[in-house]
PDBQT receptor file of N, H, CA, C and O in Angstrom, charges set to zero:
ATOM      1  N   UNK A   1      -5.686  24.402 -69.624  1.00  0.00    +0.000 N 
ATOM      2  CA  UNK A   1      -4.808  24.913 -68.572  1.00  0.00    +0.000 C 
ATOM      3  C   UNK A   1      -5.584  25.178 -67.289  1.00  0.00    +0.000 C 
ATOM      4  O   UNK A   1      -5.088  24.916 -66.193  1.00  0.00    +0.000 OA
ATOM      5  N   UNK A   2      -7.027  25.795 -67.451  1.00  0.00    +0.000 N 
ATOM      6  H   UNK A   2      -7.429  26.008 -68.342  1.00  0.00    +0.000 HD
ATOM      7  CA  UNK A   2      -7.519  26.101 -65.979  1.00  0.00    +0.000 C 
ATOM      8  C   UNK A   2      -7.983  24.749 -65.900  1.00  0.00    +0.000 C 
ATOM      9  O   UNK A   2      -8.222  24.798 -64.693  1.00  0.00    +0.000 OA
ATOM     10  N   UNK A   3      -8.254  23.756 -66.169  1.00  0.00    +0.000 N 
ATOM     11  H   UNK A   3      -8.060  23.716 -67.149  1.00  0.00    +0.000 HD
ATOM     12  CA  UNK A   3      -8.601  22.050 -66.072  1.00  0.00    +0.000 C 
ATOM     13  C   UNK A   3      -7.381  21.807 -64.998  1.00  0.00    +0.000 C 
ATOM     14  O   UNK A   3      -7.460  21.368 -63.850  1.00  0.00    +0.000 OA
ATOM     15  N   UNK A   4      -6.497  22.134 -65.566  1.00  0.00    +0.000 N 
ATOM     16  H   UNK A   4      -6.432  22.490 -66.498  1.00  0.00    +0.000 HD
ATOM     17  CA  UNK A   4      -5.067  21.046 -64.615  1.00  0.00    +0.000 C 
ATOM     18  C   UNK A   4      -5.073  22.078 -63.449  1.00  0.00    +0.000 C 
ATOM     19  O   UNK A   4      -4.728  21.634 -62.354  1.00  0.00    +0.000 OA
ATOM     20  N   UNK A   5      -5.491  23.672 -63.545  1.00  0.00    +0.000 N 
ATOM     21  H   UNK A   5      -5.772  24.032 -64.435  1.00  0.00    +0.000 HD
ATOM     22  CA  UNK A   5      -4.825  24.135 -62.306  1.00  0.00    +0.000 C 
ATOM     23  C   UNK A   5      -6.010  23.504 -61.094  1.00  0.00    +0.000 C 
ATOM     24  O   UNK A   5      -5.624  23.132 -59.986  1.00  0.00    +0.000 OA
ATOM     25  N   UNK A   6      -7.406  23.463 -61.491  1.00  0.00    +0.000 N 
ATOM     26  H   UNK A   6      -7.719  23.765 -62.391  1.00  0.00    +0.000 HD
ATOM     27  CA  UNK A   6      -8.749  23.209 -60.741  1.00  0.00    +0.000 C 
ATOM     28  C   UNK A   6      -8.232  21.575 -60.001  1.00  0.00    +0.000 C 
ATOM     29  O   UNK A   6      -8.744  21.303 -58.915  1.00  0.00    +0.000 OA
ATOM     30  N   UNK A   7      -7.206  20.520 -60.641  1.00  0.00    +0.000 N 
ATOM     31  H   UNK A   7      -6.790  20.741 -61.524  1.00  0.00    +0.000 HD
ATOM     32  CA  UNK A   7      -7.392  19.728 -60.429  1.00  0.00    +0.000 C 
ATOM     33  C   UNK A   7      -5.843  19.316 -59.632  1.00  0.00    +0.000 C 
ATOM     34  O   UNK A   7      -5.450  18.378 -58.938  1.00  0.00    +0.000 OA
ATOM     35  N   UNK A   8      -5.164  20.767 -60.246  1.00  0.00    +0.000 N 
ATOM     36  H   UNK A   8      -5.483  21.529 -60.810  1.00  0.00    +0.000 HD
ATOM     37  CA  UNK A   8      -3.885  20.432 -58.869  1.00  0.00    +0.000 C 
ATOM     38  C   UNK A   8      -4.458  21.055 -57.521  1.00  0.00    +0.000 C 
ATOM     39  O   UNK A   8      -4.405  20.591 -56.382  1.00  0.00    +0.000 OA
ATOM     40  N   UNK A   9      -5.033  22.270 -57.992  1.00  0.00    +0.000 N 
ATOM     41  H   UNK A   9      -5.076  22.647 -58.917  1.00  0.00    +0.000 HD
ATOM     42  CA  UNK A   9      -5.870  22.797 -56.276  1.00  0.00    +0.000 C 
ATOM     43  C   UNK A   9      -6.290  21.809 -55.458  1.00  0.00    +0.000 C 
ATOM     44  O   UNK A   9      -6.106  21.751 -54.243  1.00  0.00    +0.000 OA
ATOM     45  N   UNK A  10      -6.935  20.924 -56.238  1.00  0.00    +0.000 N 
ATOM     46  H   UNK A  10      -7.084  20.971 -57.225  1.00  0.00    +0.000 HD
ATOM     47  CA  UNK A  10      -8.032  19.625 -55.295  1.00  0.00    +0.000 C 
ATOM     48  C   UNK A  10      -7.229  18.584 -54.893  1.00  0.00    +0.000 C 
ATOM     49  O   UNK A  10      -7.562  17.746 -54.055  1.00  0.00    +0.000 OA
ATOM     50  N   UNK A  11      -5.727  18.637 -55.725  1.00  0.00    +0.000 N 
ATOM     51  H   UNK A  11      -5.456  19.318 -56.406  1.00  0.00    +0.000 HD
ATOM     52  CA  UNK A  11      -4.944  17.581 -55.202  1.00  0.00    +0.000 C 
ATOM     53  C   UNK A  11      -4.265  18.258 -54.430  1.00  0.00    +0.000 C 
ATOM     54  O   UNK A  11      -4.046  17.471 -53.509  1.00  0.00    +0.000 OA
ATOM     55  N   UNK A  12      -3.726  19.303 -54.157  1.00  0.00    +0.000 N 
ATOM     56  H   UNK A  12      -3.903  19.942 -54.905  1.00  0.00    +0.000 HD
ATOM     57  CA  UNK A  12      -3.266  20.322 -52.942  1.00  0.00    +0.000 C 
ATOM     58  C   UNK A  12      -4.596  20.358 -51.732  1.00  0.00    +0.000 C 
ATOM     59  O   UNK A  12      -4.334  20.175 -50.543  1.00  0.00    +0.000 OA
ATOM     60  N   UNK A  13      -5.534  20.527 -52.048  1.00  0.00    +0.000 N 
ATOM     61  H   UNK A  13      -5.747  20.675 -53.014  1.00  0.00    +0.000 HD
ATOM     62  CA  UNK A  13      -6.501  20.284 -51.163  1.00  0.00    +0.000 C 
ATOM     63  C   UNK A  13      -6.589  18.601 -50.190  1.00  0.00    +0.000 C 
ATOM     64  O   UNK A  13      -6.273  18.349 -49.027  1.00  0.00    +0.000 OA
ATOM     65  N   UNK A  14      -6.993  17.976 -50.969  1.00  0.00    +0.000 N 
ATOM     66  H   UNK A  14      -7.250  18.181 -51.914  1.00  0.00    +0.000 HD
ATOM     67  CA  UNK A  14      -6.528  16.583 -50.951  1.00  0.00    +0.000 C 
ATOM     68  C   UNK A  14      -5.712  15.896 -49.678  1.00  0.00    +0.000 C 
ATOM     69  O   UNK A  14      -5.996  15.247 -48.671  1.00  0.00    +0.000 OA
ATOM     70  N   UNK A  15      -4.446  16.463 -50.373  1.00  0.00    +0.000 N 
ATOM     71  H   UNK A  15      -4.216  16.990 -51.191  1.00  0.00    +0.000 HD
ATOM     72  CA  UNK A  15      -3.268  16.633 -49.363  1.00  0.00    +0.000 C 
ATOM     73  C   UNK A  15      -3.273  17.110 -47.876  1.00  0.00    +0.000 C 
ATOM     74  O   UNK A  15      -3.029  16.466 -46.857  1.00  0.00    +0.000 OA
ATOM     75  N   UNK A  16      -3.559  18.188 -48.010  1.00  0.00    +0.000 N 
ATOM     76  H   UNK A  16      -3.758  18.712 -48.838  1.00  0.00    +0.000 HD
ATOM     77  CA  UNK A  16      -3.939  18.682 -46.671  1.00  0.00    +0.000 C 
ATOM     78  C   UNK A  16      -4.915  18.462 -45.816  1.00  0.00    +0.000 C 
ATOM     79  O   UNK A  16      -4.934  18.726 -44.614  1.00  0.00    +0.000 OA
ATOM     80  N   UNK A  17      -6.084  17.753 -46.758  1.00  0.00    +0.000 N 
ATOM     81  H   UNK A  17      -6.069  17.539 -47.735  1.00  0.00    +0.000 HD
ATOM     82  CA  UNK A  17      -6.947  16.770 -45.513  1.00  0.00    +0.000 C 
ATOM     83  C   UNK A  17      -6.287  15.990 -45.070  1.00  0.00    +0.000 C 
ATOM     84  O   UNK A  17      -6.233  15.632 -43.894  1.00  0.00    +0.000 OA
ATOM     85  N   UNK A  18      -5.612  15.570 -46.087  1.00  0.00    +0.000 N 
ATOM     86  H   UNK A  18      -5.656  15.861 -47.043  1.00  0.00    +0.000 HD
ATOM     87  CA  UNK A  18      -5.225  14.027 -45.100  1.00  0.00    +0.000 C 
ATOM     88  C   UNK A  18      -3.746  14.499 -44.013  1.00  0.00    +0.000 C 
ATOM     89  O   UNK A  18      -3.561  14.052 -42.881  1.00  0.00    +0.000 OA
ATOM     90  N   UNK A  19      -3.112  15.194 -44.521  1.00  0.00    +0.000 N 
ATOM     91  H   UNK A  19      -3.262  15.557 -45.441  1.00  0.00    +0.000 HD
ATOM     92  CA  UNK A  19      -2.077  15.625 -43.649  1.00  0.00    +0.000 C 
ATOM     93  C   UNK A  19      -3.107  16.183 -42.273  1.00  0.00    +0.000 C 
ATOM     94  O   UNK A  19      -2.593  15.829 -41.212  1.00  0.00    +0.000 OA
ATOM     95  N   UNK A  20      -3.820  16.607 -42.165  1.00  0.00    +0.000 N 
ATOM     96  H   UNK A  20      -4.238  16.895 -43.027  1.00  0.00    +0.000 HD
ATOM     97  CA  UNK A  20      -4.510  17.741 -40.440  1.00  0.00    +0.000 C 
ATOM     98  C   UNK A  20      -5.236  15.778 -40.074  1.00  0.00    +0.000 C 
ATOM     99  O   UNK A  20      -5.063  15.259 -38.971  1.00  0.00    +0.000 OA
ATOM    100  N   UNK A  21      -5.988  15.034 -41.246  1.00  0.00    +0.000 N 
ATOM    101  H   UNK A  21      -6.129  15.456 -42.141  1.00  0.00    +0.000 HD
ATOM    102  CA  UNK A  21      -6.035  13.534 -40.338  1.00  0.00    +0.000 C 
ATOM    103  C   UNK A  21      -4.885  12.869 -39.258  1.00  0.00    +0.000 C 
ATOM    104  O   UNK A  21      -4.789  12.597 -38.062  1.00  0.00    +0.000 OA
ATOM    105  N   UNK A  22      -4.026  12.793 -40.604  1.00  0.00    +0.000 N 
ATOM    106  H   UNK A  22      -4.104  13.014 -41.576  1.00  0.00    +0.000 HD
ATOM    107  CA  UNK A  22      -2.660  12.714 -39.789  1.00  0.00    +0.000 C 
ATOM    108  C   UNK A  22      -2.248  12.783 -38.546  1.00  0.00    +0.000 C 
ATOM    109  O   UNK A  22      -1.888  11.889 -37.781  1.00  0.00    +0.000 OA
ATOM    110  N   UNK A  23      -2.344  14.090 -38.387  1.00  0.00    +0.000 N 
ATOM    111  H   UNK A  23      -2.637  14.817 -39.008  1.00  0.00    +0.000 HD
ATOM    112  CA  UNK A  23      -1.617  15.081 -37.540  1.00  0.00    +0.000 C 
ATOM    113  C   UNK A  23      -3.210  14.715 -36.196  1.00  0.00    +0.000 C 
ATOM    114  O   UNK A  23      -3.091  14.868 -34.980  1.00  0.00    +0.000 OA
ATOM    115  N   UNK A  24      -4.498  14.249 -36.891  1.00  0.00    +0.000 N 
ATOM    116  H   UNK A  24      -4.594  14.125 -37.879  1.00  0.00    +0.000 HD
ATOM    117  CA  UNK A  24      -5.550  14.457 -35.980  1.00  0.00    +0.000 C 
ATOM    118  C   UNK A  24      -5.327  12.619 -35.130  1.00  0.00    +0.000 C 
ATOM    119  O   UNK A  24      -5.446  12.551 -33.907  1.00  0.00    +0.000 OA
ATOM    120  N   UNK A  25      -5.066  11.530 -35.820  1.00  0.00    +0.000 N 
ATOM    121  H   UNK A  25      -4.969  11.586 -36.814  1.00  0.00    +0.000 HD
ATOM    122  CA  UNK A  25      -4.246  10.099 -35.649  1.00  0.00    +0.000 C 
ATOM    123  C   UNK A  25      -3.525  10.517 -34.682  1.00  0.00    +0.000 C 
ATOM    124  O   UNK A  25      -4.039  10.675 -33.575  1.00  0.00    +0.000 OA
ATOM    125  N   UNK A  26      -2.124  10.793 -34.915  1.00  0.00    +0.000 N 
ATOM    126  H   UNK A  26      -1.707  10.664 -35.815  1.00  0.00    +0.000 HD
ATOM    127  CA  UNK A  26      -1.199  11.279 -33.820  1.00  0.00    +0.000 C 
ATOM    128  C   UNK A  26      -1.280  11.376 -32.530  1.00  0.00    +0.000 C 
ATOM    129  O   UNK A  26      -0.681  10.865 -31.584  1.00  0.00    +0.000 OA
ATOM    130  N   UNK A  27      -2.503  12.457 -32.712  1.00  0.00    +0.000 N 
ATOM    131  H   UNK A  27      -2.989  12.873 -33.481  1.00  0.00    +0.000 HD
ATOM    132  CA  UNK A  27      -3.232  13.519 -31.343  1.00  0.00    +0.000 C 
ATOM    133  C   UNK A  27      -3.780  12.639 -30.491  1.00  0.00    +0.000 C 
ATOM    134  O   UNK A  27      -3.517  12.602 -29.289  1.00  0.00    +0.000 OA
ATOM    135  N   UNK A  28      -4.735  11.728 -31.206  1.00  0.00    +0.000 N 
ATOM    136  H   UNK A  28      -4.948  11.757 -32.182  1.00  0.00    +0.000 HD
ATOM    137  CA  UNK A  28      -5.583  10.764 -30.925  1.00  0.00    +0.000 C 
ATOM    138  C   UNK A  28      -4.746  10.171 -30.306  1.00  0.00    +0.000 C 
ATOM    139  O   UNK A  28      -4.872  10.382 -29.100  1.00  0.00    +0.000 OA
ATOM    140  N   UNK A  29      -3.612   9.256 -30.651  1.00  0.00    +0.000 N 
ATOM    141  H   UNK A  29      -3.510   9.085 -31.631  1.00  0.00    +0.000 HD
ATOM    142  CA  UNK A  29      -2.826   8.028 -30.308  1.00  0.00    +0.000 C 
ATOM    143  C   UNK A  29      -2.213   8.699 -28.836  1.00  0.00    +0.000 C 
ATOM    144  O   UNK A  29      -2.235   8.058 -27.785  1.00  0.00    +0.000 OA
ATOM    145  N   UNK A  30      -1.685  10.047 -28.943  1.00  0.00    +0.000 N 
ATOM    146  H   UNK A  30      -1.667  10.567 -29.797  1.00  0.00    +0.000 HD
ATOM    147  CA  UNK A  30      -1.045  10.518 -27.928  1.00  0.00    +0.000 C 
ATOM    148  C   UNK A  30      -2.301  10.610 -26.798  1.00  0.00    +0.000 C 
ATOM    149  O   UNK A  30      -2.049  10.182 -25.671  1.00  0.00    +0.000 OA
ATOM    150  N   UNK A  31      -3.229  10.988 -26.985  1.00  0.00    +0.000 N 
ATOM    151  H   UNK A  31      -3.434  11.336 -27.900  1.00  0.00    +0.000 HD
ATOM    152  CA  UNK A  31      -4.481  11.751 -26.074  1.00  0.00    +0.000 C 
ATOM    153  C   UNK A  31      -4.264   9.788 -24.854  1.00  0.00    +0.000 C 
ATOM    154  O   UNK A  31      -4.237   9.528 -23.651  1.00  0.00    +0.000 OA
ATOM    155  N   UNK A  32      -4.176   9.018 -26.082  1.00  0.00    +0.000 N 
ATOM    156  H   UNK A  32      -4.198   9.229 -27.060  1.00  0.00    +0.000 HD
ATOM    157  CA  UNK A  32      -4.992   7.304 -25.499  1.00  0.00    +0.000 C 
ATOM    158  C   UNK A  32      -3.481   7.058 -24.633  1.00  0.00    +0.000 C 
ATOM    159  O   UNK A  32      -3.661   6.874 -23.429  1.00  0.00    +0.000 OA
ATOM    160  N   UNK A  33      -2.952   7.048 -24.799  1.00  0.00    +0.000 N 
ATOM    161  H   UNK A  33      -2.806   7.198 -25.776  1.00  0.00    +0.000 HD
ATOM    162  CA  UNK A  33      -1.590   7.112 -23.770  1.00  0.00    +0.000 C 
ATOM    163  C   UNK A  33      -1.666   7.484 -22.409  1.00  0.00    +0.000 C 
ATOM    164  O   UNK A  33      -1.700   6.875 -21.340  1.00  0.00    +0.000 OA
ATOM    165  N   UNK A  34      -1.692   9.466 -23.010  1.00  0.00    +0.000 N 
ATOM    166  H   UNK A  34      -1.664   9.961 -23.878  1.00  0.00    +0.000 HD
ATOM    167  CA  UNK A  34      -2.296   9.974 -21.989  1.00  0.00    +0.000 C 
ATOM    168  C   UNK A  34      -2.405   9.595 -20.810  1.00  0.00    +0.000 C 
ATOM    169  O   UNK A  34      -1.704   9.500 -19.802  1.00  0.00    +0.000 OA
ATOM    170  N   UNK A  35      -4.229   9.238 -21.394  1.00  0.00    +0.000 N 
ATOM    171  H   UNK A  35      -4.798   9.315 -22.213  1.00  0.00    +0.000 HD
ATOM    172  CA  UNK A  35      -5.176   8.520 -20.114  1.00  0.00    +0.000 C 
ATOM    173  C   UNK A  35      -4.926   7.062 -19.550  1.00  0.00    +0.000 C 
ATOM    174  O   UNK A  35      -5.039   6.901 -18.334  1.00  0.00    +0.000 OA
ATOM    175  N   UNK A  36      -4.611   6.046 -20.318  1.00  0.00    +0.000 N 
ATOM    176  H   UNK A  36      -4.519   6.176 -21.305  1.00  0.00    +0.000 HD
ATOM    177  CA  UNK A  36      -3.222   4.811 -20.177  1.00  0.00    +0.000 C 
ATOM    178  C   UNK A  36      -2.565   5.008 -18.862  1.00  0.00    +0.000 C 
ATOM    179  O   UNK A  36      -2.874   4.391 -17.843  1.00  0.00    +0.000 OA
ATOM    180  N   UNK A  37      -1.405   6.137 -18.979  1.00  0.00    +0.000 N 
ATOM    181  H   UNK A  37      -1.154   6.638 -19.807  1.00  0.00    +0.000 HD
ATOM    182  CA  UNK A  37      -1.086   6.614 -18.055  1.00  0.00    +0.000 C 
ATOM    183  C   UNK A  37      -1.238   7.200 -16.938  1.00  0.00    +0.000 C 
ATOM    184  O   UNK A  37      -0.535   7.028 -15.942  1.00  0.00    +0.000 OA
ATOM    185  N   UNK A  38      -2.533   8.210 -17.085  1.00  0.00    +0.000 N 
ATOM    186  H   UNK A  38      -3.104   8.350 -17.894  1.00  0.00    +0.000 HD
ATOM    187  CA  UNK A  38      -3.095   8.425 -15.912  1.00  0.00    +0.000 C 
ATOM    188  C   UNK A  38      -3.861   7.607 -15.222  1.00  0.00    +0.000 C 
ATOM    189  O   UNK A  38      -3.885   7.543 -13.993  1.00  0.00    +0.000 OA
ATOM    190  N   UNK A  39      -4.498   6.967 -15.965  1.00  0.00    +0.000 N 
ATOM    191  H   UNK A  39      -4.478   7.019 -16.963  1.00  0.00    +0.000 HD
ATOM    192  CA  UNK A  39      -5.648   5.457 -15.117  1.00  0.00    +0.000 C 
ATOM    193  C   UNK A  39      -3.941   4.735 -14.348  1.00  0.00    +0.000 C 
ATOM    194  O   UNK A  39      -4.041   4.415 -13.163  1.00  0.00    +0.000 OA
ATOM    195  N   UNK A  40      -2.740   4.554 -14.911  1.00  0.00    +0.000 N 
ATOM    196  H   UNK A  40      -2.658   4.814 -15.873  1.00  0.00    +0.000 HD
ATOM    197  CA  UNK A  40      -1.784   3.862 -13.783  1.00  0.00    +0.000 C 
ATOM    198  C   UNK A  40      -1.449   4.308 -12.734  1.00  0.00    +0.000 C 
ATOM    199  O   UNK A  40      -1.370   3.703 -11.665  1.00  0.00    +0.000 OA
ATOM    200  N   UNK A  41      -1.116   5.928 -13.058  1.00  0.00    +0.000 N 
ATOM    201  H   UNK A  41      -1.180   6.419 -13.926  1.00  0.00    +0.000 HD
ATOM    202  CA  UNK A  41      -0.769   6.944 -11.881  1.00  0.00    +0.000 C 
ATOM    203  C   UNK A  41      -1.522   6.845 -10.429  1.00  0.00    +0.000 C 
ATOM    204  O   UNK A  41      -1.233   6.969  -9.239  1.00  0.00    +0.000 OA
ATOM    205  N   UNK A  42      -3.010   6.455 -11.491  1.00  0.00    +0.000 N 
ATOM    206  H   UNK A  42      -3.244   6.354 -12.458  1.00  0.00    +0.000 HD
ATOM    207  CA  UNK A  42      -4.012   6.696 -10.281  1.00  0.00    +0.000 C 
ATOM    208  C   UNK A  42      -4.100   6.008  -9.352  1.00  0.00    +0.000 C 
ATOM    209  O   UNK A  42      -4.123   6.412  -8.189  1.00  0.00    +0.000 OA
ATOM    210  N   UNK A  43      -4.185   4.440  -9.841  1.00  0.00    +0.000 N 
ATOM    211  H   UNK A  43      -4.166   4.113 -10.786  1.00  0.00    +0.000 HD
ATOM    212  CA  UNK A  43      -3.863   3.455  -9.694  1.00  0.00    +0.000 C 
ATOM    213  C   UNK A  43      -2.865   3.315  -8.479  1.00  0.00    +0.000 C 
ATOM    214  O   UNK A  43      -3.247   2.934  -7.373  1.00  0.00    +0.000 OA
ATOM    215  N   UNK A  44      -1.687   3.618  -8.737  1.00  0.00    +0.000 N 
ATOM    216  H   UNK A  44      -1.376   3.928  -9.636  1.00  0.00    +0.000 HD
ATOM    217  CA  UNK A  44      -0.566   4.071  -7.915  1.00  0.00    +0.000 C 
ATOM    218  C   UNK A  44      -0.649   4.502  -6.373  1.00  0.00    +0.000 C 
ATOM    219  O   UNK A  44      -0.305   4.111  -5.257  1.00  0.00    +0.000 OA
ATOM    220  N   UNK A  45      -1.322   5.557  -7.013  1.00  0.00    +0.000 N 
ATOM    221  H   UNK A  45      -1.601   5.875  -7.920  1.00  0.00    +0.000 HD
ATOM    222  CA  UNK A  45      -1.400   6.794  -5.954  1.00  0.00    +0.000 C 
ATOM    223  C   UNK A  45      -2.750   6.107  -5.128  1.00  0.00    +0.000 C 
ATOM    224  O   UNK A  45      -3.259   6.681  -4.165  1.00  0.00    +0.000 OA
ATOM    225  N   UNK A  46      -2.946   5.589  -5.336  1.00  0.00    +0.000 N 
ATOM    226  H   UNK A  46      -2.532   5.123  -6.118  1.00  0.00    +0.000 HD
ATOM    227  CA  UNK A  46      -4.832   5.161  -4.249  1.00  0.00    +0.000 C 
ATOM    228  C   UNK A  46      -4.347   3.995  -3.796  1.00  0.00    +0.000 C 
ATOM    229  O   UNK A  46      -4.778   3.537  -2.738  1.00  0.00    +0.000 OA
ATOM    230  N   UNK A  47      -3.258   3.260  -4.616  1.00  0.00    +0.000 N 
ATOM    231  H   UNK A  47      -2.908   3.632  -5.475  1.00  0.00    +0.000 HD
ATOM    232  CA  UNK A  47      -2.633   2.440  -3.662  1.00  0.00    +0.000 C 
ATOM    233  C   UNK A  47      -1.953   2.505  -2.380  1.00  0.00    +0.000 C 
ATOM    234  O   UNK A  47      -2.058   1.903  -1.311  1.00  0.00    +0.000 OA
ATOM    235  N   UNK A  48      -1.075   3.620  -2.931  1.00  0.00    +0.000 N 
ATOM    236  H   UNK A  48      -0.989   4.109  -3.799  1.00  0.00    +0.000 HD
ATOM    237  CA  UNK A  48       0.095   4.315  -1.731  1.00  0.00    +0.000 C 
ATOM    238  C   UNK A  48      -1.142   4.565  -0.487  1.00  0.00    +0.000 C 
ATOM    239  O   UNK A  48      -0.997   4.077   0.634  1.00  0.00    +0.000 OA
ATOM    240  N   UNK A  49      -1.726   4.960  -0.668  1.00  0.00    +0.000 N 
ATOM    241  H   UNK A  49      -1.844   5.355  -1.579  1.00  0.00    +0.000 HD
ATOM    242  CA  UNK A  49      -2.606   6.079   0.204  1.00  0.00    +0.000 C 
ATOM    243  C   UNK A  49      -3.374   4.791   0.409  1.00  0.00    +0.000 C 
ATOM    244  O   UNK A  49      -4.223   5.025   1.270  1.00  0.00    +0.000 OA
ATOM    245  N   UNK A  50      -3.437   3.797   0.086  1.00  0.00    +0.000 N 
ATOM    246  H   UNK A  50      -2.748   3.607  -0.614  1.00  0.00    +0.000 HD
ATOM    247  CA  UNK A  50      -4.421   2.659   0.869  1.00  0.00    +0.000 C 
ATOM    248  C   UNK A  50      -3.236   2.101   1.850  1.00  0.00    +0.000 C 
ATOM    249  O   UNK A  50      -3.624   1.654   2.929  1.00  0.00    +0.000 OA
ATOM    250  N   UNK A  51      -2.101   2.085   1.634  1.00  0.00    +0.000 N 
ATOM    251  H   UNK A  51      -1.786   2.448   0.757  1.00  0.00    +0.000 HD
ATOM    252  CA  UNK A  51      -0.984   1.358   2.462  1.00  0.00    +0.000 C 
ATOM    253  C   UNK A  51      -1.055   2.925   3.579  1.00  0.00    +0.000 C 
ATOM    254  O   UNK A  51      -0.966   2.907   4.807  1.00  0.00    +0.000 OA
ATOM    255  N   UNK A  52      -1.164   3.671   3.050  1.00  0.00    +0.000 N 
ATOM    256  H   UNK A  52      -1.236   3.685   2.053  1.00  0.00    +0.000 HD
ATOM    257  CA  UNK A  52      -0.590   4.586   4.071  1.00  0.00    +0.000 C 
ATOM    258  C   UNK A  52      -1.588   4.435   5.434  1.00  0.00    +0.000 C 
ATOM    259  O   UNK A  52      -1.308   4.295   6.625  1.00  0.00    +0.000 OA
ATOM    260  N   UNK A  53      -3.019   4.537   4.635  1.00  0.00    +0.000 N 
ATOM    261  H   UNK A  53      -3.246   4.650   3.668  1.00  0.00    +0.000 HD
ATOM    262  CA  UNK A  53      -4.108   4.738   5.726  1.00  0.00    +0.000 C 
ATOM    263  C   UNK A  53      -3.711   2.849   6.662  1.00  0.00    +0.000 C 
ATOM    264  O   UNK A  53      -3.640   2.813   7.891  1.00  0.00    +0.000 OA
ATOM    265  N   UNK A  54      -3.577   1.961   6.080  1.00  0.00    +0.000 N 
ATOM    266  H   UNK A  54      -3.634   1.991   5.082  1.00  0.00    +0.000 HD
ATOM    267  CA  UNK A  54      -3.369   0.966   6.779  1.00  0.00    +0.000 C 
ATOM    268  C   UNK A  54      -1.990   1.127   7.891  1.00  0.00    +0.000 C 
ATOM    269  O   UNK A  54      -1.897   0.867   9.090  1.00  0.00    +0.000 OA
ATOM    270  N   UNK A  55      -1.084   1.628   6.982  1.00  0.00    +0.000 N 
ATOM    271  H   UNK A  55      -1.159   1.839   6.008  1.00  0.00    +0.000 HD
ATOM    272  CA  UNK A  55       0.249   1.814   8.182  1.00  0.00    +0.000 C 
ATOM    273  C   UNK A  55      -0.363   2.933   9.566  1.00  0.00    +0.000 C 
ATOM    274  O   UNK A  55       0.055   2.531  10.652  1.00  0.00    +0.000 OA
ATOM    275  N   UNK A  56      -1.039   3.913   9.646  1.00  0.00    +0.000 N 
ATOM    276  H   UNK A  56      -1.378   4.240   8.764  1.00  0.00    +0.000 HD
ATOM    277  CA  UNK A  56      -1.464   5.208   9.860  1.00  0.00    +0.000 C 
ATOM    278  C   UNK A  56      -2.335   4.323  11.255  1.00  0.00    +0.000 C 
ATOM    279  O   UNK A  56      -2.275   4.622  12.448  1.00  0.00    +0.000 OA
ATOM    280  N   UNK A  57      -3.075   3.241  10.650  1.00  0.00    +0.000 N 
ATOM    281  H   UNK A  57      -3.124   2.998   9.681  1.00  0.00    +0.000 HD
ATOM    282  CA  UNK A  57      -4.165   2.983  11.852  1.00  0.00    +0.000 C 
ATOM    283  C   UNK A  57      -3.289   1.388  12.435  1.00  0.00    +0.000 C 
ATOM    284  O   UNK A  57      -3.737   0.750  13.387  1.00  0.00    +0.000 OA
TER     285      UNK A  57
């Protein structure tokens, strides 16, 4: 009996590594977007502001 409980703990353990990986994947995938997105924004915006300084002079 303490055999199966030692070895459901470790499979409850188990579990929950890989679930916070999971959840750490996710984070990751969202974080790479993110910056995806901000490298376009930037992109954007240094454009505008290159047309502007050209309209400007």
């Amino acid at each position: 009996m303490s055999l199966f409980r030692i070895v459901e703990n470790i499979t409850d353990l188990v579990k929950c590594i890989m679930e916070l990986l999971n959840i750490f994947r996710s984070t990751q995938y969202q974080f790479d977007l993110l910056l995806e997105l901000v490298k376009e924004e930037r992109g954007q915006l240094f454009h505008h502001n290159g047309n502007k300084c050209i309209c400007h002079s």
